[in-house]
C-alpha positions as a printed Julia matrix, in Angstrom:
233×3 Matrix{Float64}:
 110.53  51.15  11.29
 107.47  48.62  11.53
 104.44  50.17  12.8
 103.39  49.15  16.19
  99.66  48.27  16.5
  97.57  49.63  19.36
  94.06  49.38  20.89
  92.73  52.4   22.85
  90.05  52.91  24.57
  87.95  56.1   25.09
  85.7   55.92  28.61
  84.87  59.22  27.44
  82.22  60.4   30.3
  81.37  57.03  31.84
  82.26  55.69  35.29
  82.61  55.8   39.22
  85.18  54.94  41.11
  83.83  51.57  41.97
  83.01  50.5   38.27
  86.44  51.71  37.12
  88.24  49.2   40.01
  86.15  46.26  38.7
  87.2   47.26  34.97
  90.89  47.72  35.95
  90.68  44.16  37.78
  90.17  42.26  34.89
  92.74  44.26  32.76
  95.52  43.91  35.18
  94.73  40.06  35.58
  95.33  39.64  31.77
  97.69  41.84  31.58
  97.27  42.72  27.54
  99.93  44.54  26.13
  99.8   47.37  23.09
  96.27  48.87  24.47
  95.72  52.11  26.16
  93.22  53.24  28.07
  92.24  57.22  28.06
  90.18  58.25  31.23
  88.23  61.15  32.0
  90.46  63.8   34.43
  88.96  62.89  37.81
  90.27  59.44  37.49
  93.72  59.94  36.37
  94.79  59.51  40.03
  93.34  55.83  40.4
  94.03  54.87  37.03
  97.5   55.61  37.41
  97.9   53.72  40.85
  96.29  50.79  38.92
  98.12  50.26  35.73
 101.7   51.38  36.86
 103.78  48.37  36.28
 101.49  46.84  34.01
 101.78  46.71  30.05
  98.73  48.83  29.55
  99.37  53.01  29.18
  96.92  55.07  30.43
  95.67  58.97  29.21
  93.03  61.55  28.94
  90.41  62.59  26.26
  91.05  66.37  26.18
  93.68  68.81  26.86
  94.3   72.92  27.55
  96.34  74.21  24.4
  97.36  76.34  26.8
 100.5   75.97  29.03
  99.23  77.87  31.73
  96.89  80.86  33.37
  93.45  81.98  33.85
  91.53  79.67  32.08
  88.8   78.2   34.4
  88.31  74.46  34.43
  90.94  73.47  31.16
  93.83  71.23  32.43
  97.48  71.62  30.74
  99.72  68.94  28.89
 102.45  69.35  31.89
  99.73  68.54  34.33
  98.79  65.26  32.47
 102.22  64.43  32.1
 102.77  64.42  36.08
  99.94  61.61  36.42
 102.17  59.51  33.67
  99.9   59.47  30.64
 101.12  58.39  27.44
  98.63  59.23  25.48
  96.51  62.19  24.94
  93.31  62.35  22.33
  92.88  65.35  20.22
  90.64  67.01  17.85
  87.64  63.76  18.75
  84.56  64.69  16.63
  82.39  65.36  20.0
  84.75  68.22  21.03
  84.61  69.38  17.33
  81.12  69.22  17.43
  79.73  69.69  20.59
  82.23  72.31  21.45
  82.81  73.73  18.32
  86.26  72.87  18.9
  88.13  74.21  15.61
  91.09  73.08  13.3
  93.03  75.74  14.69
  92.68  74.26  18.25
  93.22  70.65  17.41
  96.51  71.7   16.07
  97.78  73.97  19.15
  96.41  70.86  21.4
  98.45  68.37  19.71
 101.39  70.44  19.88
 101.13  71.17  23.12
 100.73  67.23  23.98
 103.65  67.02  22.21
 106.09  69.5   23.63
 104.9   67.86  26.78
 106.46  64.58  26.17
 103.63  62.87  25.47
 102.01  61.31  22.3
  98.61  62.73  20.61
  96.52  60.49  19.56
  94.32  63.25  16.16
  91.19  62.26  15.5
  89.9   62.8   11.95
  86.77  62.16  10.12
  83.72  63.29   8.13
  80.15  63.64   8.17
  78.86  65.44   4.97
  80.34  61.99   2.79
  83.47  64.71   1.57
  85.73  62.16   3.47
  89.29  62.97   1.48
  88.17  66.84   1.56
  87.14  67.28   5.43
  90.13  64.1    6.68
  92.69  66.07   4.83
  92.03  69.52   5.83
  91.95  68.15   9.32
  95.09  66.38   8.68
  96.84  69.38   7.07
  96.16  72.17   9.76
  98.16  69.88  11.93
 101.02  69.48   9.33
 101.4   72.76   8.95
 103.38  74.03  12.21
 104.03  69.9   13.35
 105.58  66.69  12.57
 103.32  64.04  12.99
 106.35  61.43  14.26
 105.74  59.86  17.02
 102.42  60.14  17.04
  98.98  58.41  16.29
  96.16  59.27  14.15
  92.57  57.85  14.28
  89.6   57.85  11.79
  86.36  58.39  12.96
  83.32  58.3   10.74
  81.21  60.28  12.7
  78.17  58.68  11.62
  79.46  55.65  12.89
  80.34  57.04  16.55
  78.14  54.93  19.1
  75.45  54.86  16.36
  76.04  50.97  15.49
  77.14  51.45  12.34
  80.62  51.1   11.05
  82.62  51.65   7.4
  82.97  48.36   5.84
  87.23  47.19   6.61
  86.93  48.35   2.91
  86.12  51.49   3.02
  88.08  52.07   6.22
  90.77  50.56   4.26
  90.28  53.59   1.93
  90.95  56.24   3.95
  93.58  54.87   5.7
  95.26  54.91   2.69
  94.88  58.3    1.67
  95.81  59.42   5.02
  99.35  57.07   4.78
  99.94  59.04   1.98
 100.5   62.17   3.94
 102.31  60.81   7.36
 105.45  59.22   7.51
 104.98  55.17   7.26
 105.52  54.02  10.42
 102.84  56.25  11.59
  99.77  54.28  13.03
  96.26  55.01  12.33
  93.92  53.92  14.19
  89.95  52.77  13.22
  87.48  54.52  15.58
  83.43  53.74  14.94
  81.32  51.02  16.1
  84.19  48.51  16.87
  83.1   45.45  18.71
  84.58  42.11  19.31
  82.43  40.94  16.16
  83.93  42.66  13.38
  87.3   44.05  14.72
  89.04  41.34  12.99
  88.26  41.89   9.6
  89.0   45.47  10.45
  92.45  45.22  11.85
  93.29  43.06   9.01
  92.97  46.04   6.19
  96.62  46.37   5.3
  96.65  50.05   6.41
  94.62  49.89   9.61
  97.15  49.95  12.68
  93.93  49.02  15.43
  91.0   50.97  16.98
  90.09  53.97  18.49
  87.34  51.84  20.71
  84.34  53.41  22.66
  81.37  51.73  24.22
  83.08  48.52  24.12
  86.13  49.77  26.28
  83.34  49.47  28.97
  83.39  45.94  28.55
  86.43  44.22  30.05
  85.79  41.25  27.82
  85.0   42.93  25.39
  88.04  45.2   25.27
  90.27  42.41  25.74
  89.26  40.48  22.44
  89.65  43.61  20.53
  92.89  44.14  21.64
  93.59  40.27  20.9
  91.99  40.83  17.33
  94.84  43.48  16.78
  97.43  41.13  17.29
  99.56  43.4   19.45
């Protein structure tokens, strides 16, 4: 099976109700297809409303591992499922760092997303330069208790996470390799790091790079939309 290319973008903590309208405007009017867009939790509810109907998929940032309980302010797979996301990220380098969200976790999460019915999109990636050692160990704590079928991974530098900087397509290129290696091949993997209109091109064109995990510039209506178009999707 072919791999299918896709564009996501991560709002992470960025937006009001009015600036997500505007944004979702100028989406809807275009009408791009093979993006995603994932949203913090508050706005699930307008997001939904939005897009339904409309080629784009929506879905959230985070998730509970966790199918249900006590456990003050997480939100479950089952209840992202009943706003119709598609997509759910796990294991992003800010919950790994700023969370101290573990291996461990990013595994139950994606399984979790998974049992839900919906599709994980695993962030991997580096920052001490030991990119096959730290990718693979991240990769491999998933494989151990899941298939990674119908599912998405991304690679994130993390020094190149809203810092300007971005791997050269070749080194991308690289990695995206050695992580094909380990997934079955019509798995897509994603490029996440610096990604703007300006050099997503020479990105998406690495032969193992499947599109972009895309920040800042999923802000950016225009900006998003000639990413996506870069992808070819």
């Amino acid at each position: 099976m072919a791999r299918v290319p896709l564009v996501a973008g991560n709002w992470k903590m960025h937006g009001s109700r009015a600036s997500i309208a505007a944004l979702l405007d100028v989406l809807v009017e275009n009408n791009p297809s093979g993006c995603a867009v994932c949203v913090p939790f508050p706005y699930l509810g307008q997001v939904a409303e939005r897009l339904r109907g409309s080629p784009i998929a929506w879905g959230a940032q985070n998730v509970s591992e966790h199918v249900q309980g006590a456990y003050t302010g997480e939100v479950s797979a089952a209840m992202l499922a009943e706003f119709g996301c598609r997509y759910v990220i796990v294991g992003h380098s800010e919950r790994r760092q700023l969370y101290g969200e573990t291996d461990a976790q990013s595994a139950a999460k994606f399984a979790a997303v998974k049992a839900a019915g919906m599709t994980p999109i695993l962030c991997v990636g580096e920052t001490l330069g030991k990119t096959e050692e730290v990718v693979g160990r991240q990769l491999e704590k998933v494989l151990e208790k899941n298939s990674v079928e119908k599912s998405v991974l991304a690679y994130e530098p993390v020094w190149a996470i809203g810092t300007g900087r971005n791997a050269t397509p070749e080194q991308a290129q690289a990695v995206h390799a050695f992580l094909r290696s380990k997934v079955p091949a019509d798995t897509p993997i994603l490029y996440g790091g610096s990604v703007k209109p300006q050099n997503a091109a020479a990105i998406f064109a690495m032969p193992d790079v499947d599109g972009g995990l895309i920040g800042g510039a999923s802000l950016v209506a225009k900006d998003f939309l000639d990413i996506v178009k870069a992808a070819g999707t």
